[in-house]
C-alpha positions as CSV (number, residue, x, y, z in Angstrom):
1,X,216.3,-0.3,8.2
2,X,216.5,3.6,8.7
3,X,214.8,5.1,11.8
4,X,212.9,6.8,9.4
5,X,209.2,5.7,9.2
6,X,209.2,4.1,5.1
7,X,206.1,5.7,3.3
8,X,206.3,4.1,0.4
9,X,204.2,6.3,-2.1
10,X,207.4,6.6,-4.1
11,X,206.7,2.9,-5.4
12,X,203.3,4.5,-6.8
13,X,205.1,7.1,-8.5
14,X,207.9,5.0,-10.4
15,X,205.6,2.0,-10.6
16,X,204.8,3.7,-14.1
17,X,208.7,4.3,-15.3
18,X,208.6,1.6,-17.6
19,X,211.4,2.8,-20.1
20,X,213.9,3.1,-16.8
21,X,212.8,-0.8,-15.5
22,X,213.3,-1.5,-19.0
23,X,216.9,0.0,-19.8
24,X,218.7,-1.3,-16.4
25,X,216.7,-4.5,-16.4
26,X,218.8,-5.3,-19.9
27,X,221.6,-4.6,-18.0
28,X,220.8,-6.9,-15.2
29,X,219.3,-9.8,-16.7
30,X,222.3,-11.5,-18.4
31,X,223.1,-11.8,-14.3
32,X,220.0,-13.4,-13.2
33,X,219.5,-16.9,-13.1
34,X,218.1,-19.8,-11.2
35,X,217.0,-19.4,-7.5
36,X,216.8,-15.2,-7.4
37,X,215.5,-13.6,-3.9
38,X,214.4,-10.1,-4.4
39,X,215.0,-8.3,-1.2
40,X,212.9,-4.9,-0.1
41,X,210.7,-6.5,-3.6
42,X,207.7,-3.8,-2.6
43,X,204.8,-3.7,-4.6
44,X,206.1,-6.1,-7.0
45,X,207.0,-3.2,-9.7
46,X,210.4,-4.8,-10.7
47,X,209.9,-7.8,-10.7
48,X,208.2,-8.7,-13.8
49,X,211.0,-6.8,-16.2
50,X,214.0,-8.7,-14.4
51,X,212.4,-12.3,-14.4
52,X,213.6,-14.4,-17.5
53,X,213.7,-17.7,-19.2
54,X,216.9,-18.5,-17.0
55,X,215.2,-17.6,-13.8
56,X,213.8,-21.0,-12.1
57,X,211.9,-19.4,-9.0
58,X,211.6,-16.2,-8.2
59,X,211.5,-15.2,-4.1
60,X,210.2,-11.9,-3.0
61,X,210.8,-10.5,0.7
62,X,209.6,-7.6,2.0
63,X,209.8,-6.2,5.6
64,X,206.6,-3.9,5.9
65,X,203.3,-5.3,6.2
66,X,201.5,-2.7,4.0
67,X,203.7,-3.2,1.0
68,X,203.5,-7.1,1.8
69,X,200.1,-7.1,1.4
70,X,200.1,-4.9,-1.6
71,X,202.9,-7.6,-3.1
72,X,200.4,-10.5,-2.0
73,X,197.7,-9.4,-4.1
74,X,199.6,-8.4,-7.2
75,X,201.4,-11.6,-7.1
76,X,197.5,-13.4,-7.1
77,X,196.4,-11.1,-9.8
78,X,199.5,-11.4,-12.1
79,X,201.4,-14.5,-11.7
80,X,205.3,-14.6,-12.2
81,X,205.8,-17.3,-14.8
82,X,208.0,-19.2,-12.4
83,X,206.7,-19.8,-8.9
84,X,207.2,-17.1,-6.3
85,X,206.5,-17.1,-2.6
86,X,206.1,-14.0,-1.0
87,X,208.2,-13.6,2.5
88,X,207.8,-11.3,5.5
89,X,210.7,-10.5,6.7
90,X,214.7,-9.3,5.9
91,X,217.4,-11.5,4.7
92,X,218.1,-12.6,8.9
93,X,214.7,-13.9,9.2
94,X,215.4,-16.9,6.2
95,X,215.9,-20.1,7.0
96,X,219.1,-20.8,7.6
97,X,219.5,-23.3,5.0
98,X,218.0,-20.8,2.4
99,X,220.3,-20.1,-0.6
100,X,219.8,-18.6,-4.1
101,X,221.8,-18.4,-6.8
102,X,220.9,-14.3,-7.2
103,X,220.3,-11.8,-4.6
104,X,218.9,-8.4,-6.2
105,X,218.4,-5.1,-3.9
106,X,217.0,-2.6,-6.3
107,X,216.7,0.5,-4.4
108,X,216.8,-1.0,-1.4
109,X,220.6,-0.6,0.2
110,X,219.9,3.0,0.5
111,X,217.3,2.5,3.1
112,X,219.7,0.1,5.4
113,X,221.5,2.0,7.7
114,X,224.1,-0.9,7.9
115,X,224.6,-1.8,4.7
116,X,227.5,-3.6,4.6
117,X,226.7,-6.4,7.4
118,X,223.5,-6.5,5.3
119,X,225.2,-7.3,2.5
120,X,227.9,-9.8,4.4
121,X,224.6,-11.8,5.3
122,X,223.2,-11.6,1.9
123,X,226.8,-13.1,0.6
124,X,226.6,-16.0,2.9
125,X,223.1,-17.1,0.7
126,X,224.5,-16.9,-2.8
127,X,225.3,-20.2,-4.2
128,X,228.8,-21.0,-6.6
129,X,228.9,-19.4,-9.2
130,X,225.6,-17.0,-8.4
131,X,225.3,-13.7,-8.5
132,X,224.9,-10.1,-5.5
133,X,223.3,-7.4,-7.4
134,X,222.8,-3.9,-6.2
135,X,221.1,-0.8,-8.0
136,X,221.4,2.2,-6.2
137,X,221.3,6.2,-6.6
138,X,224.4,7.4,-6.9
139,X,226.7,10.8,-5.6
140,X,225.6,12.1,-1.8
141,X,226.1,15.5,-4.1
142,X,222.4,14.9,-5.8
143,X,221.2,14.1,-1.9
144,X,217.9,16.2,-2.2
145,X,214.6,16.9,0.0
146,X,213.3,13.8,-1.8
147,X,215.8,11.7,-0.7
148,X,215.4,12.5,3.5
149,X,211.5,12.6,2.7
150,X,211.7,8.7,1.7
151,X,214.1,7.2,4.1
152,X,217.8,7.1,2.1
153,X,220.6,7.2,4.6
154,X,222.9,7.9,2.0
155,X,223.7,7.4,-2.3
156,X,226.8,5.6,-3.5
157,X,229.6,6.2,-5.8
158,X,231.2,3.1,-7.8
159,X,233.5,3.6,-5.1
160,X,231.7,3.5,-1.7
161,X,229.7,1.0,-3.1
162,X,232.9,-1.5,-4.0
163,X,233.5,-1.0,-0.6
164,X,230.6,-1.7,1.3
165,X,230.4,-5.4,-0.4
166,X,230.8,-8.4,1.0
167,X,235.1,-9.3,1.0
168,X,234.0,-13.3,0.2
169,X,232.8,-12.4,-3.6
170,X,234.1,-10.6,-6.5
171,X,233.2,-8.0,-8.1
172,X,232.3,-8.2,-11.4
173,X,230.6,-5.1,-12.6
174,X,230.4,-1.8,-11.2
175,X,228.9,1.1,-13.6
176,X,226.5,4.2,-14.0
177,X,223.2,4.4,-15.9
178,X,221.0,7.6,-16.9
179,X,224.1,10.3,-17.1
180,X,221.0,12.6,-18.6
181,X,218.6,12.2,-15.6
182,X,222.0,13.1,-13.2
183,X,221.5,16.3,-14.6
184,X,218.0,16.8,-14.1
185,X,218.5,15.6,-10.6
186,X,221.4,18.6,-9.8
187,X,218.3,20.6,-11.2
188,X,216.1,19.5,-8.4
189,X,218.4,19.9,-6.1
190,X,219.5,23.6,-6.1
191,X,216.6,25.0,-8.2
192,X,213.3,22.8,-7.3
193,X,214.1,21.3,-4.1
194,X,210.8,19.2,-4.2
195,X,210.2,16.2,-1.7
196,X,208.5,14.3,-4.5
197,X,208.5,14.8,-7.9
198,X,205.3,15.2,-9.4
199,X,204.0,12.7,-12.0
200,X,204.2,14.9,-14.9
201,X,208.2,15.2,-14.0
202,X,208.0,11.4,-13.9
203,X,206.3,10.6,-17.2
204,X,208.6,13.6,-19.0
205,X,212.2,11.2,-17.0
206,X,210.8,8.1,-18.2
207,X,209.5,8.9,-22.0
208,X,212.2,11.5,-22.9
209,X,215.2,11.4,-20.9
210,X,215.8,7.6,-20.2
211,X,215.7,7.1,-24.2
212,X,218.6,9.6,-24.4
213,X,220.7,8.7,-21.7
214,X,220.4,4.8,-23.3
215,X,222.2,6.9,-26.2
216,X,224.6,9.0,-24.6
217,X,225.3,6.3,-21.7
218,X,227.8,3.9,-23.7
219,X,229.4,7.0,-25.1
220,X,230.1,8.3,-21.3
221,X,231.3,4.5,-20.9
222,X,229.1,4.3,-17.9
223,X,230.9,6.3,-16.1
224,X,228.5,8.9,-15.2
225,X,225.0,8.7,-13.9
226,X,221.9,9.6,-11.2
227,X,221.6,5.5,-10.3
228,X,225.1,3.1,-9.8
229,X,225.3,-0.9,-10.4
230,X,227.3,-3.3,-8.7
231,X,227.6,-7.1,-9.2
232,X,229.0,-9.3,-7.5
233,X,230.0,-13.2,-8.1
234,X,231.1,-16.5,-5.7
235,X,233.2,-17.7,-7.4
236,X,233.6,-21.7,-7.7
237,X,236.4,-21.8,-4.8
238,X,234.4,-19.6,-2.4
239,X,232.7,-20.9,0.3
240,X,229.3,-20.1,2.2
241,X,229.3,-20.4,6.0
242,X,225.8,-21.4,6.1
């Protein structure tokens, strides 16, 4: 992770954004299937929207002990429908027999400073025919106060992020989502320059601008936007080292 110390009260501000974990998890889901590990999983505010009928077991790791904790008790209190251990820990402290057949880092890559050897371990864990998933912010142009203030060591085009994948899977999708909320963010940037955004910014992102950009998106052919995709697949002939 970053050298950074991780806060974390950005988790309590987006917990809430329930249009946004709504729009991209309809874009993820159709991906997510079987054995998933959630890497960096938090507070357990993603979970729940990604997790489907297709989803057999559902593993959550997390490296800091305060969010851990926070994860342990909102896993007791709300239940997954599919069983779901909670690990300390990064992808190198599995077993190394451990594999899944998806691997999700939802803002998460962003915080490793070496992000593609983490993601050249995470390869080495996906099963045939499983799935790498990566949802990141996007364009080191939008870099703002907020993003030093919570630990990002960089944001990724389609580009930068095809790039830093792991070589032994394919990508299959790489897109934008929220081209509206890319504008706002430029807005922050050179006019607000705010190290967190307040809630009120938050609730006004989530209820107005996320149901426009799920408008406006397809007609941009997600080409444009403040957070970028990328999914990967092993295919059939590929082979894990593990």
């Amino acid at each position: 992770m970053t050298g950074v110390p991780y806060r974390g009260e950005e988790l309590d501000l987006f917990r809430h954004a329930t249009n946004w974990k709504r729009y991209y998890s309809t874009r993820l889901r159709p991906f997510i299937a079987g054995d998933v590990l959630e890497v960096g999983a938090g507070i357990g505010g993603t979970s729940r929207f990604l997790c489907n009928p297709s989803v057999s077991t559902w593993t959550c790791l997390e490296p800091d002990q305060a969010l851990l904790e926070q994860l342990q008790t909102a896993r007791r209190s709300r239940p997954l429908p599919v069983p779901s251990p909670v690990i300390a820990g990064t992808v190198a402290d599995l077993e190394p027999v451990e594999a899944f057949d998806t691997i999700l880092y939802i803002d998460v890559l962003e915080h490793i400073q070496e992000d593609g050897a983490e993601l050249a371990r995470a390869a080495m864990r996906v099963r045939s025919g499983g799935h790498l998933i990566v949802l990141s912010p996007a364009h080191e142009w939008l870099t703002s106060p907020f993003d030093r203030a919570i630990g990002h060591c960089r944001r990724y085009t389609a580009s930068t992020l095809k790039a830093a994948g792991p070589p032994s899977l394919r990508v299959e999708r790489m897109f934008y989502l929220d081209s509206v909320g890319m504008t706002l963010s430029l807005a922050n940037r050179v006019l607000l320059r705010n190290s967190y955004p307040t809630k009120t910014q938050i609730r006004i992102w989530d209820t107005v601008v996320i149901p426009i950009s799920r408008i406006l998106d397809p007609l941009c052919f997600n080409q444009v936007g403040k957070s970028v995709i990328g999914v990967w697949r092993k295919d059939s002939a590929a082979r894990s080292s593990l």
